[in-house]
C-alpha positions, 0 to 999 in steps of 0.5 A: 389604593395606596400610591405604593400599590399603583406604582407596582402596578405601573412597573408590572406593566412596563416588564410584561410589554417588554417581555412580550416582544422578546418572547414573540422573537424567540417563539418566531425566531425557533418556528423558523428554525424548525422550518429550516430543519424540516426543509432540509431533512425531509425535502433535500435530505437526499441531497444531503446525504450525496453531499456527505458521500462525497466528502467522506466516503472513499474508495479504497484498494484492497491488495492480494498477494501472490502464490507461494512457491515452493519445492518438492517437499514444500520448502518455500523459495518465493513468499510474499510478506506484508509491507505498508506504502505511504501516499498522499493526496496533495491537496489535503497535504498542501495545506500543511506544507510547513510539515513537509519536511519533517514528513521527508526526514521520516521517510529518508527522502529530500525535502525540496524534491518531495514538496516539488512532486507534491505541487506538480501533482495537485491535480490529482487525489493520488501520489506514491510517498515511499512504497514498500516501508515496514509497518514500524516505520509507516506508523510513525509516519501515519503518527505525524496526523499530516493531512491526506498522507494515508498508507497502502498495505502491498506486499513484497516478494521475499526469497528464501534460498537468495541466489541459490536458488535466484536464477530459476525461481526469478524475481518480481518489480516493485508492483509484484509482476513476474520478470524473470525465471517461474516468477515470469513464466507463470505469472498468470498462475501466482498472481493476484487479482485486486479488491476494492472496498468503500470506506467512511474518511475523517477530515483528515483523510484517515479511514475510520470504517469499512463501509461496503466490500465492493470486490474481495481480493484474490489471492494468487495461487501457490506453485510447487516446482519440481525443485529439490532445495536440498539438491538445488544446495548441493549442486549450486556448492558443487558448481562453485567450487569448480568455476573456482577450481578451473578458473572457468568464466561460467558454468552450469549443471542440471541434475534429473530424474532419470525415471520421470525426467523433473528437473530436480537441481539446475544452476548457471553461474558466472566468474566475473572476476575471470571474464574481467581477466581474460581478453575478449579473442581468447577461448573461453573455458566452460565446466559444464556437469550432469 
């Protein structure tokens, strides 16, 4: 054996003991690691899975809307239209506190006031931003990517007729409750009952999947009132007029079926400008029609 031979032999060995440990260190360094992958998929996986629950599955509300009311011949006098309300959680939203202020330009608010009612509210997972924005400008806002900053699709009352028909038909607040008129007296009737769904959030707390309906919404029912809109105008004009003509500080008129007794036009409404004239002991006059 030439002495060439020997040391290639020499340097095979030197290589094949050094090749040995590192492949005994990745073939024990993977049976670990498949230890580890079995462990946690088989013995704890339930864990696991209430881990990511946690983390990402949210629930959510689903908003109803009211019922619609409507005149005699369907014209509606009270709709609900879809709006988007902005909120936040402030923990998440902490995180970019830098970015509050542009978030406040957006929604036209102040920016040391938002960044104040945000720290007070770190304890809690739920903050009104802005309610009731429409969905142009809530896509702007959800455009921004802020942490925790989500919006709420709500609705708000819309009024067709406005004042013609203000008195008698009523309004709601801001959270769609009846306060005046059928929107109060019938509140039970045209409101709605809320849902839930549960939903899959990404790291920013947007919803990114519809998980489970846990309760479907209901929606309100719709109310049609006796109310002549047609008529309602007419007599709303009339009376106008005449507060104006008498000078008068109020008036009403009322306007009847004289075969079943609905009610097919009712107006009330004020002069201000006299009542400011007039001194508080002098008679008051009133027109008063049917």
């Amino acid at each position: 054996m030439t002495r060439a031979s020997q040391k290639s032999m020499q340097s095979a060995r030197r290589f094949t003991g050094r090749l040995m440990p590192i492949i005994a260190f990745f073939v024990l360094f993977s049976g670990v690691l498949f230890a580890r992958a079995v462990h946690l998929q088989v013995f704890n996986k339930e864990f696991l899975n209430q881990q990511a629950d946690a983390r990402h599955l949210r629930t959510e509300r689903i908003s109803a809307h009211r019922g619609t009311i409507t005149d005699r011949h369907g014209e509606p006098l009270a709709i609900s239209t879809p709006v988007n309300s902005v909120w936040a959680n402030p923990k998440k939203l902490a995180t970019a506190f830098d970015r509050v202020p542009e978030l406040a330009r957006l929604l036209g608010l102040d920016s040391e006031l938002l960044m104040r009612r945000i720290t007070r509210s770190m304890d809690k997972e739920f903050v009104y931003l802005k309610r009731h924005l429409n969905p142009e400008l809530a896509h702007k806002v959800m455009a921004l990517n802020l942490p925790g900053v989500n919006s709420l699709r709500e609705y708000r009352r819309y009024y067709p007729a406005g004042e013609v028909t203000g008195h008698l038909v009523g309004f709601t607040n801001i959270d769609d409750e009846g306060q005046e008129g059928l929107e109060l007296a019938f509140n039970y009737w045209l409101e709605g009952e809320t849902g839930s769904k549960r939903v899959l959030k990404d790291r920013l707390g947007r919803s990114v999947e519809n998980v489970a309906s846990i309760k479907p919404a209901r929606h309100g029912n719709d109310l049609s009132s006796s109310i002549d809109l047609r008529l309602q105008y007419l007599a709303y004009r009339s009376l106008k007029a005449s507060i104006q003509r008498h000078k008068a500080e109020s008036g009403s008129i009322v306007i009847l079926d004289i075969e079943s007794g609905e009610v097919l036009a009712r107006s009330t409404q004020r002069n201000v400008t006299e009542i400011a004239r007039s001194p508080i002991s002098s008679s008051r006059a009133q027109v008063s029609s049917r």
